[in-house]
Structures are given as C-alpha cells and as structure tokens.
C-alpha positions in Angstrom: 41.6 121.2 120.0 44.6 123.4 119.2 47.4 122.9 116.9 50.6 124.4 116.7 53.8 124.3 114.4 56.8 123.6 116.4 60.2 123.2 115.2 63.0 121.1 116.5 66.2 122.2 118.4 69.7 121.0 117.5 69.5 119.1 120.8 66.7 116.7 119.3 64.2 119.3 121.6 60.5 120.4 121.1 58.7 123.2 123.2 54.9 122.2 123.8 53.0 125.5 123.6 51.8 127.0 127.1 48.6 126.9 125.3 48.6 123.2 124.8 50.3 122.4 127.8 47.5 124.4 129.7 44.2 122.6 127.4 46.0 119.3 128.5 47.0 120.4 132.2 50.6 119.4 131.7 53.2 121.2 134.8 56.6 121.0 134.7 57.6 117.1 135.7 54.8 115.8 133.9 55.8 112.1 132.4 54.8 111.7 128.6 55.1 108.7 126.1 56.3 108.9 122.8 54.6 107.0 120.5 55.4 106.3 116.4 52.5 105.6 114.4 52.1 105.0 110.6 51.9 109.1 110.1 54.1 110.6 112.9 54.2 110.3 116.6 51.6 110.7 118.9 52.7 112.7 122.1 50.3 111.7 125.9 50.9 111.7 129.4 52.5 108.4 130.9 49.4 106.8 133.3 49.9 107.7 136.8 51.5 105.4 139.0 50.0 104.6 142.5 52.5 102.7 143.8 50.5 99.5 144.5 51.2 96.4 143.2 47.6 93.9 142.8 50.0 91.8 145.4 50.0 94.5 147.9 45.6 94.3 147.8 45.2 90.6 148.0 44.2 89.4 151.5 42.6 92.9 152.4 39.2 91.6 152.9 39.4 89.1 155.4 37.1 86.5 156.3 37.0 85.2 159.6 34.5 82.1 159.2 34.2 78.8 157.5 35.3 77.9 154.0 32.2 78.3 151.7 32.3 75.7 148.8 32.1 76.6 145.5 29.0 75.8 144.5 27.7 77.9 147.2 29.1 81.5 146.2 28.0 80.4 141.9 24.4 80.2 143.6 22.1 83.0 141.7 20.9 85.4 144.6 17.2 85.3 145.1 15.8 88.6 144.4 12.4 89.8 145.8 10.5 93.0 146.5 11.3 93.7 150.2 15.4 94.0 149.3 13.4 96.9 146.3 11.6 98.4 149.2 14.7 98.0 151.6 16.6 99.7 149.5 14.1 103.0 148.8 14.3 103.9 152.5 17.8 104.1 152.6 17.7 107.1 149.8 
C-alpha cells in the first residue's frame, strides 16, 4: 500500500500519483466515486458497467415443453453413486 501527500489546486483539483494510479491500474478515463466518511473521503473506481439490464436476460433459457408444477421443481434430487462415478470419467 502506498501513501502520498497531495495538495489541492485552486480549481478544487488533486493529481493521483503515477505510482498509485499504476498499484491500482487506473488510465486516463477511468470513472471514480467520491465518498465522505467520518474521517475524510475515500477515493475507488466506479463498478463497471456492462450495459445489460436483468430485463435484457430474462427469457434467455427457453423451454420448449410442458409447464412443470411447482411442487415438482421443490422436489430434493435423488443422489446416488453412479451420477459420483459418472462424473469421475468425465475428468
């Protein structure tokens, strides 16, 4: 972990260290969020968007057959050795 002493410009501005900004694999364009806490502000990098939406998944795994009730799919799955031994062949 490094720390640095930074100070700020007229403009309200800070420069991160190349040092930092390197550790932390921050580029030019980089989004960050500014956060106040009880002793300062913490400084991290905005979560990536991927530019889906949950609505844009639902409906991707299609089922072509018949309704299964409820009660079936809350059924516990039976397990046994031969799905154990199934399973070492595959690796």
């Amino acid at each position: 972990m490094l720390v640095a002493t930074i100070k700020l410009s007229t403009k309200g501005q800070i420069v991160i260290p190349k040092e930092i900004r390197d550790e932390l694999s921050w580029q030019a364009g980089t989004e960050l969020t500014l956060v106040t806490t009880s002793s300062g502000i913490m400084l991290k990098a905005a979560p990536k968007k991927t530019g889906r939406k949950l609505e844009d998944l639902m409906g991707m795994l299609k089922y072509d057959g018949p309704a299964v009730p409820i009660e079936e799919l809350c059924k516990p799955v039976e397990y046994n050795s031969d799905w154990e031994d199934s399973e070492r062949q595959r690796e």
